[in-house]
C-alpha positions as a Markdown table, in Angstrom:
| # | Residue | x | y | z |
|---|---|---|---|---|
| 1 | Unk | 88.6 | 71.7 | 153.8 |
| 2 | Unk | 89.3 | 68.6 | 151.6 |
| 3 | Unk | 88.0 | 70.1 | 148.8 |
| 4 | Unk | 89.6 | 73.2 | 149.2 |
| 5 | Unk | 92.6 | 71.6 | 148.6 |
| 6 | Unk | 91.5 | 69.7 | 145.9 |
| 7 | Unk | 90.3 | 72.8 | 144.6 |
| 8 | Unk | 93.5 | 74.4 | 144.5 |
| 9 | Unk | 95.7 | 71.8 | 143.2 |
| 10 | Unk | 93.7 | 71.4 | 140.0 |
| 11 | Unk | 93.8 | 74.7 | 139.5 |
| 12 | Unk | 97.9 | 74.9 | 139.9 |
| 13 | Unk | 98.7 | 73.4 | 136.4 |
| 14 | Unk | 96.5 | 75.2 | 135.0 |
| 15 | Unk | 98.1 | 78.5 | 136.4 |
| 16 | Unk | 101.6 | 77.7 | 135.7 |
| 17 | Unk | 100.7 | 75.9 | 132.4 |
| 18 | Unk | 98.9 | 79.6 | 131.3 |
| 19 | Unk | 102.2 | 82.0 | 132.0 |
| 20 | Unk | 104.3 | 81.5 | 129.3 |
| 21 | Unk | 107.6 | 81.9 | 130.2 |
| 22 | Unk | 109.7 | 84.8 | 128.1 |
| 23 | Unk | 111.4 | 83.5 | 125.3 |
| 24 | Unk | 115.9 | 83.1 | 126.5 |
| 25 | Unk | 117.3 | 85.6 | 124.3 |
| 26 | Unk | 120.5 | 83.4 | 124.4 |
| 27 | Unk | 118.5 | 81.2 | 122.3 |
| 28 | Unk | 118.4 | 84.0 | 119.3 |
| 29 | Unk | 122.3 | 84.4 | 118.4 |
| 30 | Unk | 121.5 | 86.2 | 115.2 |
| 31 | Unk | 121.1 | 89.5 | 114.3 |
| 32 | Unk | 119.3 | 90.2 | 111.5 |
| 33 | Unk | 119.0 | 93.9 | 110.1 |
| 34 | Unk | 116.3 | 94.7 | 108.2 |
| 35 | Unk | 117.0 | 97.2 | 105.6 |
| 36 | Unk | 113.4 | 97.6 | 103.7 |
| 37 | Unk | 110.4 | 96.4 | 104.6 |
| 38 | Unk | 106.7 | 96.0 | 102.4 |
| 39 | Unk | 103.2 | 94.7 | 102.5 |
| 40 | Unk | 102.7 | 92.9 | 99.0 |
| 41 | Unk | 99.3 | 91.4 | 97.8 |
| 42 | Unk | 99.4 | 88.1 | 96.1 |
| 43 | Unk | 96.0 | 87.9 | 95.2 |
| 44 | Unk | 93.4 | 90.8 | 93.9 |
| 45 | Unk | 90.9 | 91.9 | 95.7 |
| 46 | Unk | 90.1 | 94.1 | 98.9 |
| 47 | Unk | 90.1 | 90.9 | 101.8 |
| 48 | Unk | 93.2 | 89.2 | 100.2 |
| 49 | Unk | 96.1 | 88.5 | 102.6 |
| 50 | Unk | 98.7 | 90.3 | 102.8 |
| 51 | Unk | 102.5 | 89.5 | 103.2 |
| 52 | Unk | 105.8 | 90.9 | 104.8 |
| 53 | Unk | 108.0 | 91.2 | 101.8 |
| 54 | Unk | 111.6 | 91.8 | 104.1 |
| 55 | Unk | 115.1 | 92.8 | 102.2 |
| 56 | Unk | 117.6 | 91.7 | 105.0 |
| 57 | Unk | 121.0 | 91.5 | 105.6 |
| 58 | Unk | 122.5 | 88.4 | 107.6 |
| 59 | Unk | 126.5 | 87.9 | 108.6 |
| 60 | Unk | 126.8 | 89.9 | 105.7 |
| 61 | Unk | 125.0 | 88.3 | 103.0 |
| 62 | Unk | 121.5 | 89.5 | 101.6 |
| 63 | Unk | 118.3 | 88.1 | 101.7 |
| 64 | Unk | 115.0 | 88.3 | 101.0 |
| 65 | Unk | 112.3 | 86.7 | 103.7 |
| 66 | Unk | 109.0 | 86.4 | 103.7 |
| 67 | Unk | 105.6 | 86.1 | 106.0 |
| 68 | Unk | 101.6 | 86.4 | 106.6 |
| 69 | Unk | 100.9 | 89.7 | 108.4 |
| 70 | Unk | 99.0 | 92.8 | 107.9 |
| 71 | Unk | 101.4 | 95.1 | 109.7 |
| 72 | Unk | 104.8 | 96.7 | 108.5 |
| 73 | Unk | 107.8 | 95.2 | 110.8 |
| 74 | Unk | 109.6 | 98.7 | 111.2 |
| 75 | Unk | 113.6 | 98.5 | 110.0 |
| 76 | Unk | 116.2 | 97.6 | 112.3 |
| 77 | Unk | 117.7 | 95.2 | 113.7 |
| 78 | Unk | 115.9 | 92.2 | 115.1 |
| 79 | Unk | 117.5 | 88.8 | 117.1 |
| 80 | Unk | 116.6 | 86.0 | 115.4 |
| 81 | Unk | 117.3 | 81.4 | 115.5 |
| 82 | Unk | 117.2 | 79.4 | 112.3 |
| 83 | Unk | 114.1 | 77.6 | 113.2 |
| 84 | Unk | 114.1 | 74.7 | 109.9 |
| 85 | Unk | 117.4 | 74.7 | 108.3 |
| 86 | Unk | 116.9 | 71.8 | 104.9 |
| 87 | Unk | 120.4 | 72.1 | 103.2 |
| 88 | Unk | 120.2 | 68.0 | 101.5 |
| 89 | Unk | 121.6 | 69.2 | 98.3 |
| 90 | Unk | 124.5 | 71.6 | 97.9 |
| 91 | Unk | 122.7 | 73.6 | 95.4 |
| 92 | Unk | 119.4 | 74.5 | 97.1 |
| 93 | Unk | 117.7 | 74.8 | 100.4 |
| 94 | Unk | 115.1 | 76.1 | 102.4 |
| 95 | Unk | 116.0 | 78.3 | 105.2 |
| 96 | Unk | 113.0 | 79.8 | 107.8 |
| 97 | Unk | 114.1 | 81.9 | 110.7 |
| 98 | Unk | 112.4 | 83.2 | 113.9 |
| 99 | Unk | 112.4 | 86.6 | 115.0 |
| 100 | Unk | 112.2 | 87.5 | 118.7 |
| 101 | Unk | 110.5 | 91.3 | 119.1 |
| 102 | Unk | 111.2 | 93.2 | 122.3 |
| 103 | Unk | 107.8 | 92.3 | 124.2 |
| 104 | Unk | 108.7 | 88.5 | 124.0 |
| 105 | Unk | 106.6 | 87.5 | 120.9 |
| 106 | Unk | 108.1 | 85.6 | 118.0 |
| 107 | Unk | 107.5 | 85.4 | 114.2 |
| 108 | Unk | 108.7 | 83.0 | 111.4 |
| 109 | Unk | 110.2 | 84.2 | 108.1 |
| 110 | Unk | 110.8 | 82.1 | 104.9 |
| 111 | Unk | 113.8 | 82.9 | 102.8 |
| 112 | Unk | 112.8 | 83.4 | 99.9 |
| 113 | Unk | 115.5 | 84.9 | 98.1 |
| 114 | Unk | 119.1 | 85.8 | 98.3 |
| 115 | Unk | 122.0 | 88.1 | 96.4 |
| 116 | Unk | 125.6 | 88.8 | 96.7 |
């Protein structure tokens, strides 16, 4: 019976440690909508990575973000968090956000350009 018991309680953190909780979507106050979306190649050759090149538009200004993946991220809008925001110097930073998808999962983008 002891070791039952002992049993189960080692395998309790384990258990709770494995479901990941969903993401809060009050932690994602952004909405980002996503006006073009594209798959560039930055290197030749048929097993080079490919990249999400995104044209976006944020509280009204336009940007141009950037991440690793394979797949097209369909347009739309998307809720999103600034997940590093490095503004030291008034004339630069570097911006990445996080984009929360509908079935809980979560992708970084790099801005890595802006217009007016």
């Amino acid at each position: 019976m002891k070791n039952a018991l002992f049993a189960i309680l080692l395998c309790v953190p384990a258990l709770a440690w494995a479901a990941k909780p969903a993401p809060d979507t009050a932690e994602y106050p952004i909405t980002v909508h996503v006006q073009s979306s594209r798959l560039i190649n930055m290197i030749s050759g048929k097993d080079a990575p490919l990249f999400q090149d995104l044209k976006v538009l944020i509280d009204g200004k336009k940007y141009e973000l950037e991440a690793g993946g394979a797949l097209l991220l369909r347009v739309g809008d998307y809720k999103a968090k600034v997940e590093k925001d490095n503004t030291q110097r008034t004339y630069e930073y570097q911006r990445v956000y996080e984009f929360l998808f509908a079935d809980g999962s979560t992708r970084r983008y790099w801005v890595v350009g802006e217009e007016e």
